[in-house]
N, C-alpha and C positions, 0 to 999 in steps of 0.2 A: 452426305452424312459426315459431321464430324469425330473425329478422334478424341481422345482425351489426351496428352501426350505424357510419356512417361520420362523423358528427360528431358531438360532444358542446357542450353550451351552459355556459358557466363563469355563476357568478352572478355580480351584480353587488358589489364591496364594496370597503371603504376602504383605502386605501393610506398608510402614516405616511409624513409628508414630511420627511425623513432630514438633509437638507441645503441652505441657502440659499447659489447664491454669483453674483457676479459672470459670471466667466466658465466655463463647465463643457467641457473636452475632455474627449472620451472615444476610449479607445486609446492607447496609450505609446509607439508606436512614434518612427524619427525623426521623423519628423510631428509628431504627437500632445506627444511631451514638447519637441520645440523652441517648440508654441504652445505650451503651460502655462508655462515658464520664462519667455518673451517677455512673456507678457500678466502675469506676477506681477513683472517687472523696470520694469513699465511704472506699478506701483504697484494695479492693480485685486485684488479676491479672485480664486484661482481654487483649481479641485478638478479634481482628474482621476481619472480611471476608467479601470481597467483590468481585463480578464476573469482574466489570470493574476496570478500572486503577485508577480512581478516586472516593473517597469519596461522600456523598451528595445527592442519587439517583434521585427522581425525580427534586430537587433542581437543578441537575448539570448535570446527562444524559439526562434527558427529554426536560430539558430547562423552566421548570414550575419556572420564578422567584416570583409567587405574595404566598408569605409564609404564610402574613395576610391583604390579601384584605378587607376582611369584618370588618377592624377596621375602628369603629367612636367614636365621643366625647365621648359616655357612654357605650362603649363595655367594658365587664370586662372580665381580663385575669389570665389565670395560671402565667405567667412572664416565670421566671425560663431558662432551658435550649432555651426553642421554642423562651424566649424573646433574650439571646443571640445570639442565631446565628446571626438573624436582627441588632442585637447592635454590635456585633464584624467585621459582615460583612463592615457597617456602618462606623466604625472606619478606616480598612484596605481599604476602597476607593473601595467596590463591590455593593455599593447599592447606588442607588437613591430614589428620593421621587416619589412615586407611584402614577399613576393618578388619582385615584377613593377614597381614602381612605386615614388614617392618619400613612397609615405606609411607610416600606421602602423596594421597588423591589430590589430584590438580586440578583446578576448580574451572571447568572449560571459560566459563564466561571471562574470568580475572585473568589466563593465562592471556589472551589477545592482548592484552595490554603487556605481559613480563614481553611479548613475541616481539611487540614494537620496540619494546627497549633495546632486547639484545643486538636486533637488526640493526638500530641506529645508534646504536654504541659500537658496531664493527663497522660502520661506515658503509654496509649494503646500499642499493638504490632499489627500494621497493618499488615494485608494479602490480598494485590489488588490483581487481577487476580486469582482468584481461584472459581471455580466454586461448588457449593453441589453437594454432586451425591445421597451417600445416609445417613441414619442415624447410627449411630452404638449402640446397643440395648442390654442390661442387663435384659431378663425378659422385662418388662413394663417400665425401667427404660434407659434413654438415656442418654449415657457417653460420645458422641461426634459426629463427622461427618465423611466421606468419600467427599475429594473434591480432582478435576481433574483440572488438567493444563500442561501448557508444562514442569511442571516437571515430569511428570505422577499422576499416585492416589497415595494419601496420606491420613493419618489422622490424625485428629485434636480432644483429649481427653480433657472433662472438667467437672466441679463437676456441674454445669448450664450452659444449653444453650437459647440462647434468638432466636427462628425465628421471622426474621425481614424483609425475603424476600418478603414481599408482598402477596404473593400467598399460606401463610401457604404451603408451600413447604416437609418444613419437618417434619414439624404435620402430613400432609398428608400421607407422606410414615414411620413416624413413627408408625400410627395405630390410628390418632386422629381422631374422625367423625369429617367432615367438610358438609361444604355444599356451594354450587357451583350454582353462579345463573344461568338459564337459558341463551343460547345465546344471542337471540332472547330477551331477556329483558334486556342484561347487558348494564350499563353504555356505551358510546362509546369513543371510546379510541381516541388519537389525534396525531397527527404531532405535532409537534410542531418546530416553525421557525422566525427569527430574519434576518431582511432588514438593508441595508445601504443606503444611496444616498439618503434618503428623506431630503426636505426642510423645516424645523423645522418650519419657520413662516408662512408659507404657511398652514404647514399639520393643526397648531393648531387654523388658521383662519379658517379654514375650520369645524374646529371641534365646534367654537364657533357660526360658520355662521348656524349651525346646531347640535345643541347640540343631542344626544339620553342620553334615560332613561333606567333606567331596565323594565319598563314597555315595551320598544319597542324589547324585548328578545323573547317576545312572537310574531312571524312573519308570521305566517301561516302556517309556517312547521309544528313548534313545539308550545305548550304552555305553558308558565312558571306559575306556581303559587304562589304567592307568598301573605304575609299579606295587601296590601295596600299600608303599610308604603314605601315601597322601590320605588315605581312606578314612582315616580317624583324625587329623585335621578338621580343624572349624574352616565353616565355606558361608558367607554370607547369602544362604543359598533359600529363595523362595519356588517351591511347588504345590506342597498343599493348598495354599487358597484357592488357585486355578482348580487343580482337582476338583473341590468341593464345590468351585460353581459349576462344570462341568454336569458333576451328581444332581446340582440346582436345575441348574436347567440357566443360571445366568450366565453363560458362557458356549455356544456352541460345542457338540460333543468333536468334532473335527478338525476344532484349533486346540486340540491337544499337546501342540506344541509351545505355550507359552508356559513361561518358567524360568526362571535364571538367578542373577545374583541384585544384588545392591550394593552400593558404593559405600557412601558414608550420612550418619545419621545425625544432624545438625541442630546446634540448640535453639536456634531460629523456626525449626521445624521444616524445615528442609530434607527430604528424603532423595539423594544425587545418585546419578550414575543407573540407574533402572534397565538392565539388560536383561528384559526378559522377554524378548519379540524377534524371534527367530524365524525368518523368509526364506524357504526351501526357494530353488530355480530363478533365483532372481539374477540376471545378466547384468551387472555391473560398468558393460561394455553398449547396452542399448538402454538409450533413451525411454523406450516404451516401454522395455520391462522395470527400469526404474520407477515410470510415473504410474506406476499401477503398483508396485510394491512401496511404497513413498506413501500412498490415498490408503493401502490396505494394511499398513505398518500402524499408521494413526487410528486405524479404525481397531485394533486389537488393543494398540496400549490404552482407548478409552474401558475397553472390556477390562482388560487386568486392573485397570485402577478400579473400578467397580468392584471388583472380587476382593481386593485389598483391605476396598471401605466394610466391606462385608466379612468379613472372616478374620481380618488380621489386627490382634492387639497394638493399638493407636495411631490406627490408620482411619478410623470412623470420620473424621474428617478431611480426608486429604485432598485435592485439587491440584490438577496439571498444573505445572509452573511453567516448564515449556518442552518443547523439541527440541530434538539437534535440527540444526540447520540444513541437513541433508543426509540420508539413508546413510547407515555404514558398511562400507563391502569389505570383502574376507580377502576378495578372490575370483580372478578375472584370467587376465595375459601376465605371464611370465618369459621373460628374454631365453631364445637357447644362446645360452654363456658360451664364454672360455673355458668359463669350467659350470656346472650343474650342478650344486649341491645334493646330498642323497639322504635316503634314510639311515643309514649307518655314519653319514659324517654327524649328524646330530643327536641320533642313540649313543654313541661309543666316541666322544671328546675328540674327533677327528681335528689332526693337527694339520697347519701349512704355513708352507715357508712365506708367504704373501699374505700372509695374515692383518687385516685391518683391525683388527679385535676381538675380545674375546666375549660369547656371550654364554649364561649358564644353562645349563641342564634345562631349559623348560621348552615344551611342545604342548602346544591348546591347538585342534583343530583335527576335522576327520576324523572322533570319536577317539582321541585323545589325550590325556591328560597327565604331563607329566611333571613335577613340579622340583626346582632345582634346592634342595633339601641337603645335598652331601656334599658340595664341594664342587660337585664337576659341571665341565664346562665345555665349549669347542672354541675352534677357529671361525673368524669369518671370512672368506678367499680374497683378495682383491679381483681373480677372474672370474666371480662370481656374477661382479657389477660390468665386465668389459663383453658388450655385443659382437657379436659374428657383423663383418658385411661394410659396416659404416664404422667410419673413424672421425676422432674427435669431440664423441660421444660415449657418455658414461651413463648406465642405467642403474638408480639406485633404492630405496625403500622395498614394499613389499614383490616388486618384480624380479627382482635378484632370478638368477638362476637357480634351481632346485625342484627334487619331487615333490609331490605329495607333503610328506610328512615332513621331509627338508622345510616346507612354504609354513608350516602349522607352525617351528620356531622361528624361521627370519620375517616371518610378518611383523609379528608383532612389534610393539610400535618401539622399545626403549633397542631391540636390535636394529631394526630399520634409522634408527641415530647413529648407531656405530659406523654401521653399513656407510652411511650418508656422510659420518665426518670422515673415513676414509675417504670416499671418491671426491670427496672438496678439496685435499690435500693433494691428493694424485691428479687432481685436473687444474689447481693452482702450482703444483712441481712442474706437470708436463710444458705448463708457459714460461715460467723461469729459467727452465734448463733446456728448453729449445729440442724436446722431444714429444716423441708420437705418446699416445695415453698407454698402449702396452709397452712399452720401453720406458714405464718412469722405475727408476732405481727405489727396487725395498727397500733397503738400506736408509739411503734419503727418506722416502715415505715413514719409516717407523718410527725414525731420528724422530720426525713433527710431530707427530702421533704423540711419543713420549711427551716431547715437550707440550705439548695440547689436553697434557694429564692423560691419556687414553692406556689401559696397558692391553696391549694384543698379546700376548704369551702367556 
């Protein structure tokens, strides 16, 4: 009788080492490409890794255009890298004016191209298609990566590496403690999808004929809570239609949970940015919960767009234009830091001396909603990005250390820039000046910062 076997043994063999550089990120996201530009303006080599073909990640795979929605008249910002994207994008004809806010929706398809420019106007060495596999290890000490693609495994050696992948990836199999939220509690992840064929003066009679608020976010599914202040704000926010097919019967009574916002309404008839497919328990971190929330994410935003055609003022014609390129997650593995952001450093403008920038008053996320309206703002730590255990590594985007409610503002994507041009700075100082990544000098670090446009204080 045979067995089936449940492991197999790889031999052991040589791996061509593909690339020498200074600083290696890996992940494109805003994270990821704010460190590569930062650490290549700062004069050191860098090379960045990306799994897809194009630069940008949630920016450009996802299809998440709103970078800074939460800006109004007195929101104060880092500027800096997070402000240029928005400003470059702008320039090159990939963004418009966002509906809710004083900023400007970045148009995912067109930014791929602003990502290429920035990249090779700082003299980066891009690597699309290549996938991490694992980390390559000196003792406690991380000299580069193992990544796979159709040219087989390869590696890629550097004196600093920045994980940028979102999911502390290679923190993780480096040996950094992480911590991983519950399924069953995590953020829920989204489709995300972008329509054509709407009637622009119709859809936006419609919107005026019936304005919603952020207060109407909160719909009986879910509850938002937020300070007061946001409640009577306009929120580009659809729920009714869903409802009503629900009452129809076009829409199962169980997917009760679709509903969200929309982006920007286009004279071309373009209706962008469609977050309204919200994936309870989806694992970010497996494969198999991805490829079944991925199949089940497409199969609701055909249902909403159905409900749209039906109920919603100049939508009678609309048709999928397309997807994002891959599910978007909230919320997976987070680094235990040097330091762990809290719920109170991001309630209450928490200050520090290591400060890489500043970001304002806003938390979305774990029925939260709080929107940066008066001025205030916090710190971002630089020990926020520095791992326990392994050295020479810097984790940055939405893995940062923090709770709960901490992760609901440094996720989001224009802080995870800030985050990102810091630790590019701190890991192009640390090579310059011939130290470890915790011994790079504040002082030094903010000096760049400043001059990089960034204000942290």
């Amino acid at each position: 009788m045979t067995t089936t076997p449940t492991k197999i043994f790889e031999p052991a063999r040589e791996i061509d080492v593909i690339q020498h550089t200074d600083v290696l990120v890996v992940g494109s996201g805003p994270g990821g490409l704010a460190a590569a530009l930062a650490a290549a303006r700062c004069g050191v080599s860098v090379t960045l890794v990306e799994r897809f073909g194009c630069f940008g990640g949630n920016l450009t795979v996802v299809g998440v255009e709103g970078l800074a929605w939460y800006r109004h008249e007195q929101t104060v910002e880092a500027d800096g890298i997070s402000r240029e994207f928005e400003d470059r994008a702008k320039a090159m004809g990939a963004a418009v004016q966002e509906s809710q806010s004083l900023s400007y929706e970045i148009d995912s398809e067109g930014f791929k191209v602003v990502a290429d420019v920035l990249v090779q106007e700082a003299g980066i060495h891009p690597m699309l298609h290549r996938m991490f596999v694992a980390p390559l290890m000196d003792g406690d000490t991380i000299t580069g990566i193992v990544v796979e693609s159709k040219a087989g495994r390869e590696a890629i050696l550097a004196k600093r590496v920045i994980d940028a992948t979102g999911d502390a990836d290679i923190a993780h199999r480096a040996g950094v403690p992480t911590l991983t939220t519950p399924v069953e509690q995590m953020q829920a992840a989204s489709v995300m999808f972008h329509l054509a064929g709407v009637d622009k003066k119709a859809f936006l009679a419609g919107v005026r004929a019936d304005p919603q608020t952020y207060k109407d976010w909160s719909t009986g599914e879910w509850e938002i809570e937020t300070s007061g202040k946001e409640d009577a704000m306009f929120s580009p926010f659809l729920a009714k239609p869903f409802a009503q097919a629900i009452r129809d019967g076009v829409i199962p009574a169980h997917l009760n949970t679709i509903a969200g916002t929309w982006g920007a309404v286009h004279d071309t008839g373009e209706l962008t940015y469609m977050n309204l497919i919200h994936l309870a328990e989806c694992d970010g971190t497996s494969p198999d919960s991805m490829t079944h929330f991925e199949m089940e994410g497409r199969r609701q935003s055909m249902l909403a767009i159905e409900a749209l055609r039906r109920y919603t003022p100049g939508c009678a014609g609309v048709r999928l234009r397309n997807f994002g390129m891959t599910i978007g997650i909230r919320d997976t593995r987070k680094i235990d830091a040097v330091y762990n952001m809290t719920e109170s450093d991001v309630r209450h403008e928490a200050r520090f001396e290591d400060s890489v920038g500043i970001y304002p008053e806003f938390i979305d996320g774990y029925g939260v909603l709080i929107l940066p309206t008066t001025g205030r703002y916090m710190h971002v730590p630089y020990r926020s990005m520095l791992p326990k255990r392994v050295k020479n590594l810097l984790v940055t985007g939405r893995a940062i250390g923090g709770d709960r409610i901490a992760h609901a503002a440094t996720r989001n994507m224009a802080c995870c820039a800030v985050a990102g041009q810091g630790a590019g700075i701190a890991a192009a100082l640390s090579i310059k000046h011939g130290v470890a990544l915790d011994a790079v000098n504040m002082g030094a670090l903010q000096t760049e910062l400043a001059r990089q446009g960034v204000r942290y204080q």
